[in-house]
PQR file of N, CA, C, O and H, with PARSE charges and radii, in Angstrom:
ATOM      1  N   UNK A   1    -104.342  -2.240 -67.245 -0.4000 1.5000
ATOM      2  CA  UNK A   1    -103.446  -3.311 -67.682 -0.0000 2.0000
ATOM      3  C   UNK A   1    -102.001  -2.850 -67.575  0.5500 1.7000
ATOM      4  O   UNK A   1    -101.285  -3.396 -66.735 -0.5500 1.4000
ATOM      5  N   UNK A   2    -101.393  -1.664 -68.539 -0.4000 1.5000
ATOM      6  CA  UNK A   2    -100.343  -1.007 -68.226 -0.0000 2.0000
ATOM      7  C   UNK A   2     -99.699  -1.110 -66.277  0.5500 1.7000
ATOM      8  O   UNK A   2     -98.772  -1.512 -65.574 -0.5500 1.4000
ATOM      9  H   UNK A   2    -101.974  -1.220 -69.222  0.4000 1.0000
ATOM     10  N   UNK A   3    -100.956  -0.446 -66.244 -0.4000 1.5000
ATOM     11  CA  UNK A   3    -100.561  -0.107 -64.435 -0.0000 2.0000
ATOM     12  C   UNK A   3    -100.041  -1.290 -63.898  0.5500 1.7000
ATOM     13  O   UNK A   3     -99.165  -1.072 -63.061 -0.5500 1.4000
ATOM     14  H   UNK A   3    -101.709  -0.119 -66.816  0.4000 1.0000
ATOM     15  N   UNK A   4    -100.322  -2.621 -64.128 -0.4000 1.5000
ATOM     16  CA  UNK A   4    -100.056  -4.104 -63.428 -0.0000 2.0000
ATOM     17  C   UNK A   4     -98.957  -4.356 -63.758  0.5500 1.7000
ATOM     18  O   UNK A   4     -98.233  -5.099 -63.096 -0.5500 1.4000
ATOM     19  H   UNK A   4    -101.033  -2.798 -64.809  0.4000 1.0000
ATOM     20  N   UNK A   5     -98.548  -3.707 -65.013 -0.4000 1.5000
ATOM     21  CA  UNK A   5     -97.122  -4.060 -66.301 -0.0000 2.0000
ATOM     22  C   UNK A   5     -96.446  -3.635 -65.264  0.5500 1.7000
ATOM     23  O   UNK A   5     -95.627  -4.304 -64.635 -0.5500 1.4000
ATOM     24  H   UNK A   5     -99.136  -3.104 -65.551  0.4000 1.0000
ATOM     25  N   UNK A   6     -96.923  -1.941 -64.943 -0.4000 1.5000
ATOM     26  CA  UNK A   6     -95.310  -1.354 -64.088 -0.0000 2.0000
ATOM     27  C   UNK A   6     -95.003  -1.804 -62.955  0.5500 1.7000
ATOM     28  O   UNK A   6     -93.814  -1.926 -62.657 -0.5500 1.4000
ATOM     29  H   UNK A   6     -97.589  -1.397 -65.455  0.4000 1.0000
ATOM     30  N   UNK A   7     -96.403  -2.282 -61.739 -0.4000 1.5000
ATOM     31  CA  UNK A   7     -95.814  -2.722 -60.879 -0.0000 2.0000
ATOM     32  C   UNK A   7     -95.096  -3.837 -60.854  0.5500 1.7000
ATOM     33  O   UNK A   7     -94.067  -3.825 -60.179 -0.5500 1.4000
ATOM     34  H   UNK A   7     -97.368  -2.183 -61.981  0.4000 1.0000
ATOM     35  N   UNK A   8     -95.429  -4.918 -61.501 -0.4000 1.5000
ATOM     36  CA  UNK A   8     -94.848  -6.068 -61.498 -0.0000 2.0000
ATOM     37  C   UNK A   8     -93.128  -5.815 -62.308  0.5500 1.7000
ATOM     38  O   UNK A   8     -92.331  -6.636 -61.854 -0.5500 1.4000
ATOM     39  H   UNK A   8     -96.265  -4.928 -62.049  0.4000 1.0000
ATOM     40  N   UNK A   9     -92.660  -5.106 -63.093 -0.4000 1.5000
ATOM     41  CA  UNK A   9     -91.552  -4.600 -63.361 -0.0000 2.0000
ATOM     42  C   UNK A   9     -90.626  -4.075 -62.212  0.5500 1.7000
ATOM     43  O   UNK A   9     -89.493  -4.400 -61.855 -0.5500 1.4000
ATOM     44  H   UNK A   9     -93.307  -4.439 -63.462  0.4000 1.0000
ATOM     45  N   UNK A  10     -91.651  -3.009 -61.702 -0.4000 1.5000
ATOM     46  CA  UNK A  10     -91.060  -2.565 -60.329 -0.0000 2.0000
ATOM     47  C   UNK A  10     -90.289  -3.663 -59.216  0.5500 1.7000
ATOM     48  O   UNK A  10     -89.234  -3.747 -58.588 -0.5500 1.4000
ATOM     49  H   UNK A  10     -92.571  -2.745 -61.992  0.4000 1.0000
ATOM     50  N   UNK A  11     -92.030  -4.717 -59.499 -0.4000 1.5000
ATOM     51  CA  UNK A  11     -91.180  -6.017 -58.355 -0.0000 2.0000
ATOM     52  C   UNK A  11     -90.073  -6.735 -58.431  0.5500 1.7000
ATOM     53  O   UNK A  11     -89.394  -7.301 -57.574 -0.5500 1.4000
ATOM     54  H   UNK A  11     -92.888  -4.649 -60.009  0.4000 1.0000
ATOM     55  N   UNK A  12     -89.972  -6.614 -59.789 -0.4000 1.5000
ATOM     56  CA  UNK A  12     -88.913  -7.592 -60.263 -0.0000 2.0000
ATOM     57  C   UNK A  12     -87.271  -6.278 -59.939  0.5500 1.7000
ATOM     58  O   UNK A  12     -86.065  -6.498 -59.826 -0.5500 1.4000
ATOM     59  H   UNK A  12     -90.523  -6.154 -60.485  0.4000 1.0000
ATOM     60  N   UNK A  13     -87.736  -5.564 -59.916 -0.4000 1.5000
ATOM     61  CA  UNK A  13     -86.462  -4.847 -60.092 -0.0000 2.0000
ATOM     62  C   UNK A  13     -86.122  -4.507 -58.120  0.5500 1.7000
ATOM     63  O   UNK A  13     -85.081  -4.013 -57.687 -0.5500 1.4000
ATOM     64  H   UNK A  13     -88.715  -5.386 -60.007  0.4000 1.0000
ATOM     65  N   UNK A  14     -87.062  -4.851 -57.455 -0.4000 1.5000
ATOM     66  CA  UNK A  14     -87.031  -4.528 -55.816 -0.0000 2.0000
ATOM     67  C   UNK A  14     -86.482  -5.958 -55.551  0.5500 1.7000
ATOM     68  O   UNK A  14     -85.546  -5.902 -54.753 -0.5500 1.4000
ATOM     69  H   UNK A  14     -87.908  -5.253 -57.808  0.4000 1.0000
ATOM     70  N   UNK A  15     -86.818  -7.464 -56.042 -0.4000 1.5000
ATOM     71  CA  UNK A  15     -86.722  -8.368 -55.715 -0.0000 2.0000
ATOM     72  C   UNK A  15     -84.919  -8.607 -55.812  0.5500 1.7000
ATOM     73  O   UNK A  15     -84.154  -8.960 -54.914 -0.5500 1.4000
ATOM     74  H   UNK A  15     -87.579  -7.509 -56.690  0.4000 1.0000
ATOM     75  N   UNK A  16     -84.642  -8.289 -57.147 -0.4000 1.5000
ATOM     76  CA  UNK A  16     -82.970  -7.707 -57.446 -0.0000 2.0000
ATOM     77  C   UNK A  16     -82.083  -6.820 -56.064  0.5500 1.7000
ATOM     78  O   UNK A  16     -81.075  -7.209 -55.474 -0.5500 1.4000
ATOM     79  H   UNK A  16     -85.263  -8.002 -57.877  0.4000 1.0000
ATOM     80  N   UNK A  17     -82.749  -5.739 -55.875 -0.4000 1.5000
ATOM     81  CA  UNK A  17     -82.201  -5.180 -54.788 -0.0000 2.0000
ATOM     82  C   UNK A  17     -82.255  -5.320 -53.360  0.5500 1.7000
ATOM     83  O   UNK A  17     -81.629  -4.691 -52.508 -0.5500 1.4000
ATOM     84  H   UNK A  17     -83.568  -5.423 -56.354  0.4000 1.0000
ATOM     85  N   UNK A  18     -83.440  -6.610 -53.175 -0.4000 1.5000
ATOM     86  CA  UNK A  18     -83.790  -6.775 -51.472 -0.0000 2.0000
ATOM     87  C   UNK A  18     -82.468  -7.318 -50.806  0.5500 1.7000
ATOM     88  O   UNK A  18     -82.293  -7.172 -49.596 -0.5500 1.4000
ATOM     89  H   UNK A  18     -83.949  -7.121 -53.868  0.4000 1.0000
ATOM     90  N   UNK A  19     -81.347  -8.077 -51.772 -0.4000 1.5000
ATOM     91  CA  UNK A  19     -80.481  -8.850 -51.038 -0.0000 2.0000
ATOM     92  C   UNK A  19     -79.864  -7.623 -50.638  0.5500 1.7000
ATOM     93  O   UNK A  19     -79.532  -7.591 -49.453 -0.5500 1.4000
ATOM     94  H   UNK A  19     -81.489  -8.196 -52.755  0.4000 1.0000
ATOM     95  N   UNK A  20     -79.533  -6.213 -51.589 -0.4000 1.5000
ATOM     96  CA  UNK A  20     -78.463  -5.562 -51.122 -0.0000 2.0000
ATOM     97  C   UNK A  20     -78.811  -4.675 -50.089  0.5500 1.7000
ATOM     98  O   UNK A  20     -78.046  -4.513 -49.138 -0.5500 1.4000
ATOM     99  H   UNK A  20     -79.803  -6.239 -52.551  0.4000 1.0000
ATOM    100  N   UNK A  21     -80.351  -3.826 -50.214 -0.4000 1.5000
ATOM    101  CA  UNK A  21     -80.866  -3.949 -49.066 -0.0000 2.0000
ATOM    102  C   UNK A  21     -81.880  -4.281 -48.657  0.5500 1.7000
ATOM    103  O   UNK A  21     -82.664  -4.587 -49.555 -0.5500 1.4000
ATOM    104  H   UNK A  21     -80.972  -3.957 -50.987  0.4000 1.0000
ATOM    105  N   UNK A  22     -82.331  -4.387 -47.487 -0.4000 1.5000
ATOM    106  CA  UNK A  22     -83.456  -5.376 -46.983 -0.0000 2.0000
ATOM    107  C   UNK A  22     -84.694  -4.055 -46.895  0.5500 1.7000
ATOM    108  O   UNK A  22     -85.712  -3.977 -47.582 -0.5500 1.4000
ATOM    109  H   UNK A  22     -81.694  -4.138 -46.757  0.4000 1.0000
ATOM    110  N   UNK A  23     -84.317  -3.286 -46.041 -0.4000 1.5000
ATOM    111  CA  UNK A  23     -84.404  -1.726 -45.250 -0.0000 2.0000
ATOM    112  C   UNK A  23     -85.947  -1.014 -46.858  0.5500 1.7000
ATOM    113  O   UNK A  23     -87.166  -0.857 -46.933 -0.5500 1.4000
ATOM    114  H   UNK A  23     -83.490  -3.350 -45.483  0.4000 1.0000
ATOM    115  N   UNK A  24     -84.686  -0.843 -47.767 -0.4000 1.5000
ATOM    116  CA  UNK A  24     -85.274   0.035 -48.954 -0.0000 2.0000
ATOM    117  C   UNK A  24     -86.399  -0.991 -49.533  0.5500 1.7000
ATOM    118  O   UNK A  24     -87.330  -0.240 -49.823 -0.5500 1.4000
ATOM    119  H   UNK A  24     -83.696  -0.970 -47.706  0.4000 1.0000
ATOM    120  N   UNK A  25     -86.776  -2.274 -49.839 -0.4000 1.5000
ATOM    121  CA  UNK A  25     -87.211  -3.705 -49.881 -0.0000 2.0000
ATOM    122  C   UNK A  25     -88.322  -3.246 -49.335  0.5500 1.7000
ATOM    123  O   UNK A  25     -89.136  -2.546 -49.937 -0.5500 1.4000
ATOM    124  H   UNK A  25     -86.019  -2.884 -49.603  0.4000 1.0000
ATOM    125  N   UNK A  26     -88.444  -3.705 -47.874 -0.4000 1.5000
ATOM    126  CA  UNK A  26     -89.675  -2.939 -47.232 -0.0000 2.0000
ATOM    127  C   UNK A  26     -90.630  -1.615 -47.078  0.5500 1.7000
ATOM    128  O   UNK A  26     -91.814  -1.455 -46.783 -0.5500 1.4000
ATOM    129  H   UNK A  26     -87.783  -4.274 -47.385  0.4000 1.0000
ATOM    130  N   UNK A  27     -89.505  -0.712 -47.433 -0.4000 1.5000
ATOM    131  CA  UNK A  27     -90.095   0.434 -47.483 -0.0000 2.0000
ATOM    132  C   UNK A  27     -91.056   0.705 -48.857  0.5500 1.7000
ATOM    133  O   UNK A  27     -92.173   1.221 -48.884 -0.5500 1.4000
ATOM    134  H   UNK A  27     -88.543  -0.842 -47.673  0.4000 1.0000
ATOM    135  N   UNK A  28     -90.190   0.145 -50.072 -0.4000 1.5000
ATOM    136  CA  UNK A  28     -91.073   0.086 -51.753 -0.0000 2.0000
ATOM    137  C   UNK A  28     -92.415  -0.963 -51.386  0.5500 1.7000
ATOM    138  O   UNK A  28     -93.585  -0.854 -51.755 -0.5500 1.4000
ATOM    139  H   UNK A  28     -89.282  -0.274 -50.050  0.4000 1.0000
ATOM    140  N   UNK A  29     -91.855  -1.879 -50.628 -0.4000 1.5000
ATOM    141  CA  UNK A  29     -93.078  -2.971 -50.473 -0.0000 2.0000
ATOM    142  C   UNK A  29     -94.531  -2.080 -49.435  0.5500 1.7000
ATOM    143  O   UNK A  29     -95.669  -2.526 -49.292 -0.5500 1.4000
ATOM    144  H   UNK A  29     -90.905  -1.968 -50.328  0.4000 1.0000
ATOM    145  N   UNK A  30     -94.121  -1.109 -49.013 -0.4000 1.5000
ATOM    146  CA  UNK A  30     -95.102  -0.580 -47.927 -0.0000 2.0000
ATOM    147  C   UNK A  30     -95.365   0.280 -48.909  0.5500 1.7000
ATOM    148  O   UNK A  30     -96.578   0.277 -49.121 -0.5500 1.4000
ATOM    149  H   UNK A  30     -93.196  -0.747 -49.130  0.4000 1.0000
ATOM    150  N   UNK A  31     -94.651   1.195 -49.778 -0.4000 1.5000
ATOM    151  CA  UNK A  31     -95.189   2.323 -51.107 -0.0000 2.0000
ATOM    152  C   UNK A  31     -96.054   1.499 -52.013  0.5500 1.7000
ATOM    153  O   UNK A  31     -97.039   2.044 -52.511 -0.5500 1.4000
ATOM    154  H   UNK A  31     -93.666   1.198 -49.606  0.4000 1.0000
ATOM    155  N   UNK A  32     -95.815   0.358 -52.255 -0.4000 1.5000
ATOM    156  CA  UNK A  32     -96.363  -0.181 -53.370 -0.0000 2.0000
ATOM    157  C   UNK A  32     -98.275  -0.822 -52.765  0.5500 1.7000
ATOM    158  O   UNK A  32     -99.303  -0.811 -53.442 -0.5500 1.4000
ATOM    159  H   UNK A  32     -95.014  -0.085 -51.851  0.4000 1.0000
ATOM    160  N   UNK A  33     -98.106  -1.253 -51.450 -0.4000 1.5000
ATOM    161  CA  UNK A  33     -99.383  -1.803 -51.324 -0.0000 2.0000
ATOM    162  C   UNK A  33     -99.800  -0.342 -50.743  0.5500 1.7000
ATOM    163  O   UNK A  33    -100.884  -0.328 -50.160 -0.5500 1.4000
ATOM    164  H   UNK A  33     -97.270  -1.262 -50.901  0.4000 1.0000
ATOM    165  N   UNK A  34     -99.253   0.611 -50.802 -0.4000 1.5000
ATOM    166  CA  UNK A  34    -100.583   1.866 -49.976 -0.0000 2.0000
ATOM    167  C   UNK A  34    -100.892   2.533 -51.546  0.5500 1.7000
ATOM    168  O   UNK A  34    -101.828   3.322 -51.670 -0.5500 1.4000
ATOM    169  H   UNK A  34     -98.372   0.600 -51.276  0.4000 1.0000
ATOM    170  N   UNK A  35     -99.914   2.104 -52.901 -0.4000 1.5000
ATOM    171  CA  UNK A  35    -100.619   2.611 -53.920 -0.0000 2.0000
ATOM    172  C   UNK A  35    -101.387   2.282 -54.721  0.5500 1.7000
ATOM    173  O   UNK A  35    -101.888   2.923 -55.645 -0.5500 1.4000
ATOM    174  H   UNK A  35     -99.153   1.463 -52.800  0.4000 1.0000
ATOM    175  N   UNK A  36    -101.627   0.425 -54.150 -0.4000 1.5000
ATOM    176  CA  UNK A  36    -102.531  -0.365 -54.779 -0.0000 2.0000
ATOM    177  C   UNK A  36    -103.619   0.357 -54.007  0.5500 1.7000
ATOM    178  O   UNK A  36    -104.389   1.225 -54.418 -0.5500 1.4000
ATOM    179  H   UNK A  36    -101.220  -0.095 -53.399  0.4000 1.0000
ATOM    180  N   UNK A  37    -103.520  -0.188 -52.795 -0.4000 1.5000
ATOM    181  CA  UNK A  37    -104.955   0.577 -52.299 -0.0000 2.0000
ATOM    182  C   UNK A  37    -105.478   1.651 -52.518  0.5500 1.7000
ATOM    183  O   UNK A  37    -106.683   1.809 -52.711 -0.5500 1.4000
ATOM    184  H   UNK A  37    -102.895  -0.893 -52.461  0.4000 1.0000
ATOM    185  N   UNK A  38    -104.447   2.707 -52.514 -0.4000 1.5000
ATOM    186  CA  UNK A  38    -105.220   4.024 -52.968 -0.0000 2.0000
ATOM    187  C   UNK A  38    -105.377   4.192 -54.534  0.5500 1.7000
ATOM    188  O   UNK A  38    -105.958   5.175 -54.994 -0.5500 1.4000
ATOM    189  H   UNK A  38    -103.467   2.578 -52.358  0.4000 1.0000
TER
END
């Protein structure tokens, strides 16, 4: 349950920074689904 808390915190705080960059955006978005999966 926790674990869902942080990512979704995380998202919210990547969604804040995608305008400033796009680049770092994608890269958390590619960290974040290879750490769901794993």
């Amino acid at each position: 349950m926790s674990k869902n808390i942080n990512i979704y915190q995380a998202l919210h705080v990547v969604r804040q920074k995608m305008t400033l960059n796009q680049w770092n955006w994608i890269g958390v978005g590619v960290a974040l689904t290879l750490f769901i999966l794993l």
